[in-house]
C-alpha positions in Angstrom: 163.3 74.2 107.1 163.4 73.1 110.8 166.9 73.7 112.3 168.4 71.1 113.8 171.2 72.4 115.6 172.1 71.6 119.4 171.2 74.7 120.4 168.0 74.6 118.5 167.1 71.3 119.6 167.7 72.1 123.5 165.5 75.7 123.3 162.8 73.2 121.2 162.9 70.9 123.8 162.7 73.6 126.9 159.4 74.6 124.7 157.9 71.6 124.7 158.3 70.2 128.6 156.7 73.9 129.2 153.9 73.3 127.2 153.3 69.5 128.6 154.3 69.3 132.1 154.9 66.3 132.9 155.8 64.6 129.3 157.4 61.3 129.4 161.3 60.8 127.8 159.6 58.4 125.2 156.6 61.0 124.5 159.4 63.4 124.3 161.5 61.6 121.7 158.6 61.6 119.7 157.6 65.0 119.6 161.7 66.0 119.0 161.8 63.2 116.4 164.9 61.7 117.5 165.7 58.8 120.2 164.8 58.9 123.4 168.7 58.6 124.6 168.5 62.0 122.8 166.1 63.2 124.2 167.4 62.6 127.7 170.6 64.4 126.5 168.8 67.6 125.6 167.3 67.5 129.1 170.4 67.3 130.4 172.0 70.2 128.4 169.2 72.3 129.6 169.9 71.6 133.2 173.2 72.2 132.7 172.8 75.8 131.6 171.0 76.0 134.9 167.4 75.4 133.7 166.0 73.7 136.6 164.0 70.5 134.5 162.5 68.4 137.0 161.8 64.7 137.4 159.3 62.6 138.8 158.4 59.1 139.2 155.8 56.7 138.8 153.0 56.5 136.3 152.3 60.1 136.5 155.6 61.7 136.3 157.9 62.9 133.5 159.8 66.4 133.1 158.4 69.8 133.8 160.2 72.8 134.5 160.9 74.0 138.3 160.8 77.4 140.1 163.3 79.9 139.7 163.8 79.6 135.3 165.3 82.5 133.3 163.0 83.4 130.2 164.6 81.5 127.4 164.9 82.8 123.7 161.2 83.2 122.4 160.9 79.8 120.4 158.5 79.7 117.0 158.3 78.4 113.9 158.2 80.1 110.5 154.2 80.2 110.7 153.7 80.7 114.3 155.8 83.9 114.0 153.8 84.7 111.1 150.1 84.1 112.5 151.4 86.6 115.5 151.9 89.0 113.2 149.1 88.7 111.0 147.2 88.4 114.1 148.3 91.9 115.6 148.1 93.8 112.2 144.3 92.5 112.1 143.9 94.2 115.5 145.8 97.7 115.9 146.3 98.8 111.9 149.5 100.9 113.3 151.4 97.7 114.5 153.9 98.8 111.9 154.8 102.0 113.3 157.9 101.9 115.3 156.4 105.0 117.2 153.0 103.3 118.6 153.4 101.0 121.3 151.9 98.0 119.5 154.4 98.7 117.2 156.9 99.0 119.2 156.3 95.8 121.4 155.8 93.6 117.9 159.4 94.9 116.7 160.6 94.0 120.3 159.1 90.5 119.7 160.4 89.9 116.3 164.2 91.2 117.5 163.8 88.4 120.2 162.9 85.4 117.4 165.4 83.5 115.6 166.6 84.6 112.7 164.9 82.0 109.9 161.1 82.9 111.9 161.8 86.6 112.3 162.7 87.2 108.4 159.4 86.2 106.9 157.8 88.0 109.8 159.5 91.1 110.0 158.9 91.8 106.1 155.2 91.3 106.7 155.2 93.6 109.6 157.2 96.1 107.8 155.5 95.9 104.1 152.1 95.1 104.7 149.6 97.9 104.5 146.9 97.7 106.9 143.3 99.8 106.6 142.3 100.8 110.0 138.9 99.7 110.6 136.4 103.3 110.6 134.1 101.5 113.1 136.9 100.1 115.7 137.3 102.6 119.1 141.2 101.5 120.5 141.2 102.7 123.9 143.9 103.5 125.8 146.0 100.3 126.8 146.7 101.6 130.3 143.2 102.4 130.8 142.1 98.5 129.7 145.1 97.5 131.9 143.9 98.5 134.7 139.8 97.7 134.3 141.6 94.2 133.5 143.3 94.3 136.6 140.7 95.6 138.5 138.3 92.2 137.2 140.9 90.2 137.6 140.9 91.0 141.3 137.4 91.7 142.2 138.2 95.4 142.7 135.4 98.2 143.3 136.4 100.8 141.1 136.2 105.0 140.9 136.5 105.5 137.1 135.4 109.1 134.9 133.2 108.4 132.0 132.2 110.5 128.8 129.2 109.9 127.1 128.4 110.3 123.6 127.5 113.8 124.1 130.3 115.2 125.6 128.7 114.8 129.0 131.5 114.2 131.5 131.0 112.0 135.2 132.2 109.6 138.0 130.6 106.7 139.2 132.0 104.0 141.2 131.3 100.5 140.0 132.1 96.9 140.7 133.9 95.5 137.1 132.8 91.9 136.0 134.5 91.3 133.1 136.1 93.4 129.7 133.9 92.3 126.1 135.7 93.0 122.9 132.7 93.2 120.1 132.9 94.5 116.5 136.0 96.5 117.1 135.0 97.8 120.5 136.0 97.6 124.4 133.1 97.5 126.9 133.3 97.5 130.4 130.5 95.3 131.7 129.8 96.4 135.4 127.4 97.1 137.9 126.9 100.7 139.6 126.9 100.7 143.2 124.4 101.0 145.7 122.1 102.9 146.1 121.2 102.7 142.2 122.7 98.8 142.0 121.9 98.4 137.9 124.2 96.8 135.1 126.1 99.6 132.7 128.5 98.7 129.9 130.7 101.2 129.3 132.5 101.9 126.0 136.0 101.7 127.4 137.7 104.2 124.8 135.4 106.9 127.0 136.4 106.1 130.3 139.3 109.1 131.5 140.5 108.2 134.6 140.6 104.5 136.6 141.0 104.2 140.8 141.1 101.0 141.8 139.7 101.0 145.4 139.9 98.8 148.3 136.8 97.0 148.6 136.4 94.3 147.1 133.0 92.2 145.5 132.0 88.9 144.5 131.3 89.0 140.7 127.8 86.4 139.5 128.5 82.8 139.6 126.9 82.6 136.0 128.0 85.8 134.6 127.4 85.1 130.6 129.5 88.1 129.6 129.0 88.1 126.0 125.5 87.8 126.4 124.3 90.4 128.6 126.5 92.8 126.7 124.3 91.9 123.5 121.5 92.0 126.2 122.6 95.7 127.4 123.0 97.3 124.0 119.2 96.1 122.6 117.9 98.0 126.1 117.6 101.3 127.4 118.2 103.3 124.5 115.7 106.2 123.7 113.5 105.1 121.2 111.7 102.1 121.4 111.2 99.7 118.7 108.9 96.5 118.0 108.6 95.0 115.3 106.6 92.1 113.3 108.6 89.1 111.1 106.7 87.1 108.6 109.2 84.2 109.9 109.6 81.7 112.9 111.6 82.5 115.7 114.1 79.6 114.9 114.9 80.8 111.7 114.9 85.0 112.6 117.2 83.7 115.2 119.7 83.2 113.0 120.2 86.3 111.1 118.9 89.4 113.8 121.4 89.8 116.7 120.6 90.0 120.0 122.2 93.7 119.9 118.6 94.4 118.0 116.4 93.1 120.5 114.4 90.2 122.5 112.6 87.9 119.8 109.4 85.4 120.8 107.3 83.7 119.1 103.7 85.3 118.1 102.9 82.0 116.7 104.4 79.3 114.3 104.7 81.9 111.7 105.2 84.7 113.0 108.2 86.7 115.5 107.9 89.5 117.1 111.4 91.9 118.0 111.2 94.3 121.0 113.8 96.2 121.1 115.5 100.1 121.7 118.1 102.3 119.5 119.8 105.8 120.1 120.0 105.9 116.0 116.9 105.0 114.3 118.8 104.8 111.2 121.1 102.7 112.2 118.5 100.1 113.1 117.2 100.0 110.1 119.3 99.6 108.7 120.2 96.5 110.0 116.3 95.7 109.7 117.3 95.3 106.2 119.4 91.9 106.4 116.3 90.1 107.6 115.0 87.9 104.3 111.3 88.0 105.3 108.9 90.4 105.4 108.4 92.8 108.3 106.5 95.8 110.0 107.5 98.4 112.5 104.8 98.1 115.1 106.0 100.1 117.8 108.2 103.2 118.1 107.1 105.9 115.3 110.9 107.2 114.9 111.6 103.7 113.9 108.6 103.9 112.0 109.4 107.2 110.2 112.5 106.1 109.4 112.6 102.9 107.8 109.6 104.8 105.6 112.5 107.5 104.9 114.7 104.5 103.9 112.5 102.3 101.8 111.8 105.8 99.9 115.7 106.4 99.7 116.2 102.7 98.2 113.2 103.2 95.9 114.8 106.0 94.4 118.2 104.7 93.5 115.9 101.7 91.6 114.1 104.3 89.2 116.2 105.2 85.9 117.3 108.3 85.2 114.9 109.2 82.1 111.6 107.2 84.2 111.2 104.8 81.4 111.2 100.7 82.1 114.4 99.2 82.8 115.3 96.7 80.4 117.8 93.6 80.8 121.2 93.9 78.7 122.0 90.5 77.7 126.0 89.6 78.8 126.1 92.4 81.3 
């Protein structure tokens, strides 16, 4: 139930001339559901609490809200409240923790909401059991804060780095941009001169951030998302190619471009060039495509997917090596 309270009303419509600067009284009205002598009185509540609510004239004007404001009440409904929630629990599985800092900040947030959104929220945060995700890396929020800030302001940056292998370094890089794929925080950035090539770095492996005092001027096309995808499918140490009974339009829809660069042999045909540090892994995922394929290049690919195919054949065969034969209703 929406509360229609003075109080309510004036905070409601403080959220709304925020959201659309520059709304009209009449466009207002509407939004708030009442008239727009109403409306105009809210306004003028809010300015008398010393909410400074500007007007302007002429055919582009309306309110918005001036310099100088005092952070209001948080304002949501019932489901935005809960859709927060939800959202944070999908991302951090301890957001219901009162001792981890996501959990900590959500409980903050719910305190701050009124009573009627926080209730419904605050027993889902409280009650709702959340599986961590095995293949998710959190890494360290001050960490991400500061590769964030360091993007944000086109920062060259000192940062330590630990590889899979326990190998421990420094390099100093200039950050374009933070990717969040699959559970995972990269860092996509390029090492500085003299070696001037693209990394991404898995951001739950970096140790320590500097954020230095030169400066650099990040692509004007940068495609983030896609050189990631671009990055992981290269440089790896064992090669792999191989051959898809399919055309590229319809491979193109099931193999990501983590896997590889796909063209076209022919109208038939595709052909995936690609790299892996797990064989297995890849495929593994070699295994979603729904056409027939063969490993052309790389024989640790090669070997592999042999080692699989073997592994799948064998769960197939019964126990006693007779025919297997269909039970009706099962």
């Amino acid at each position: 139930m929406v509360d229609t309270s003075p109080t309510s009303r004036a905070l409601l419509t403080l959220e709304i001339i925020q959201s659309n600067p520059g709304i009209t009284a009449d466009r207002l009205s509407d939004r708030l559901g009442i008239s727009e002598r109403a409306a105009r009185r809210y306004v003028a509540i809010l300015r008398e609490s010393e909410i400074p609510i500007e007007s302007v004239r002429g055919p582009y004007g309306g309110y918005r809200v001036g310099r100088g404001i005092r952070l209001p009440p948080l304002v949501f409904s019932s489901t935005e409240a809960l859709g927060l929630v939800m959202a944070v629990l999908d991302g951090s599985h301890a957001a219901g923790d009162p001792e981890d800092p996501v959990g900590r900040a959500l409980a903050k947030i719910v305190r701050a909401l009124p009573e009627p959104a926080a209730a419904t929220a605050e027993v889902v945060r409280r009650t709702t059991a959340s599986a961590p995700d095995r293949g998710a890396a959190r890494p360290d929020p001050g960490i991400t804060s500061e590769l964030v800030q360091a993007c944000a302001q086109h920062r060259r940056t000192r940062l330590s780095y630990r590889s899979e292998g326990g190998t421990q370094w420094e390099a100093e890089v200039d950050p374009w941009a933070v990717v969040v794929r699959h559970g995972r925080w990269y860092l996509l950035c390029r090492l500085t001169p003299p070696r001037d090539v693209v990394r991404a770095f898995r951001i739950d492996r970096v140790g320590r951030v500097a954020l230095l005092e030169e400066t650099f001027t990040p692509p004007t096309d940068l495609d983030a998302v896609g050189m990631l995808e671009d990055h992981l499918a290269s440089g790896w140490e064992y090669a792999a190619e191989v051959e898809i009974d399919a055309p590229l339009t319809a491979v193109g829809r099931c193999v990501p471009r983590a896997l590889g660069r796909l063209e076209a042999i022919d109208a038939r045909r595709t052909r995936l060039t690609g790299s892996t540090g797990n064989p297995y892994w890849y495929a593994e995922q070699l295994t979603v495509i729904p056409a027939a394929f063969r490993v052309i290049g790389g024989p640790e690919l090669r070997s592999t997917v042999h080692a699989l195919g073997e592994r799948l054949l064998a769960a197939a065969r019964p126990l006693d090596g007779s025919a297997q034969k269909g039970a009706p209703g099962v």
